[in-house]
C-alpha positions in Angstrom: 39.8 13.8 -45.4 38.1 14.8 -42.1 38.6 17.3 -38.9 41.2 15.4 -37.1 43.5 13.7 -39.6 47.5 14.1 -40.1 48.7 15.8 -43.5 51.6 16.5 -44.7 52.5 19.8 -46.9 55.6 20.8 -48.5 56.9 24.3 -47.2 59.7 25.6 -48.7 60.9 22.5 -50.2 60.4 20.4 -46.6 57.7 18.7 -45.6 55.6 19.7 -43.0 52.7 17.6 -40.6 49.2 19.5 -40.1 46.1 18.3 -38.0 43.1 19.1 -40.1 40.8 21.3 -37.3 38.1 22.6 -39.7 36.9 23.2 -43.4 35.1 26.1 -45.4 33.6 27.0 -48.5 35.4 29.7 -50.3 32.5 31.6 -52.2 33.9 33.4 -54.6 35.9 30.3 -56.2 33.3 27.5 -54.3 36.8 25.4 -53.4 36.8 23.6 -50.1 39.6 25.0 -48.5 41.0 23.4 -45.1 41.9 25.2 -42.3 45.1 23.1 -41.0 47.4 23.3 -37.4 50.8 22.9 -37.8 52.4 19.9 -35.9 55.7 21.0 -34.5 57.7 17.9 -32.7 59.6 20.7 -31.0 56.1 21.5 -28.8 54.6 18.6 -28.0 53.6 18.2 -24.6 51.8 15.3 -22.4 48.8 16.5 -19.9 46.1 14.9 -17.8 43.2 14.5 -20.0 40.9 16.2 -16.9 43.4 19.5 -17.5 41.7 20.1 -21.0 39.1 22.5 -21.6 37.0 23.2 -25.3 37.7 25.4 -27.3 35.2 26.4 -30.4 37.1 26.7 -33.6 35.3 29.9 -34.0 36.9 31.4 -31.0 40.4 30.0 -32.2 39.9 31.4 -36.2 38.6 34.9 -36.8 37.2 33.8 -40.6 35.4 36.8 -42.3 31.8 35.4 -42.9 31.2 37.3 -46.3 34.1 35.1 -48.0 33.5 31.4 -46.6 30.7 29.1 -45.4 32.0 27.1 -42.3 31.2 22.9 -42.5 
């Protein structure tokens, strides 16, 4: 799996869809962990592509440095 793929996740018995947007290394346990969006149909929205701007995932995701290693 990679930043950018569609998975699926059951929640309370339904299944949900998730965009993969980044991965880390938990230390304490060493398992690769992903850090996952949730896809809601309900939000979806069409824009000009020239009305995007970056973001860093690092400005979107406070993660606590002393517990994970960012890929």
């Amino acid at each position: 799996m990679k930043i950018g793929d569609i998975v699926t996740r059951k929640i309370d018995g339904a299944e949900a869809s998730f965009c993969i947007i980044g991965f880390y290394t938990d230390q304490h346990s060493g398992e690769k962990v992903a850090i996952l969006a949730m896809l809601d149909p309900n939000s979806v929205v069409e824009v000009a592509v020239q009305e995007l701007a970056p973001v860093k995932l690092k400005e979107i995701i406070a993660l606590t440095a002393s517990t994970c290693f960012m890929h």
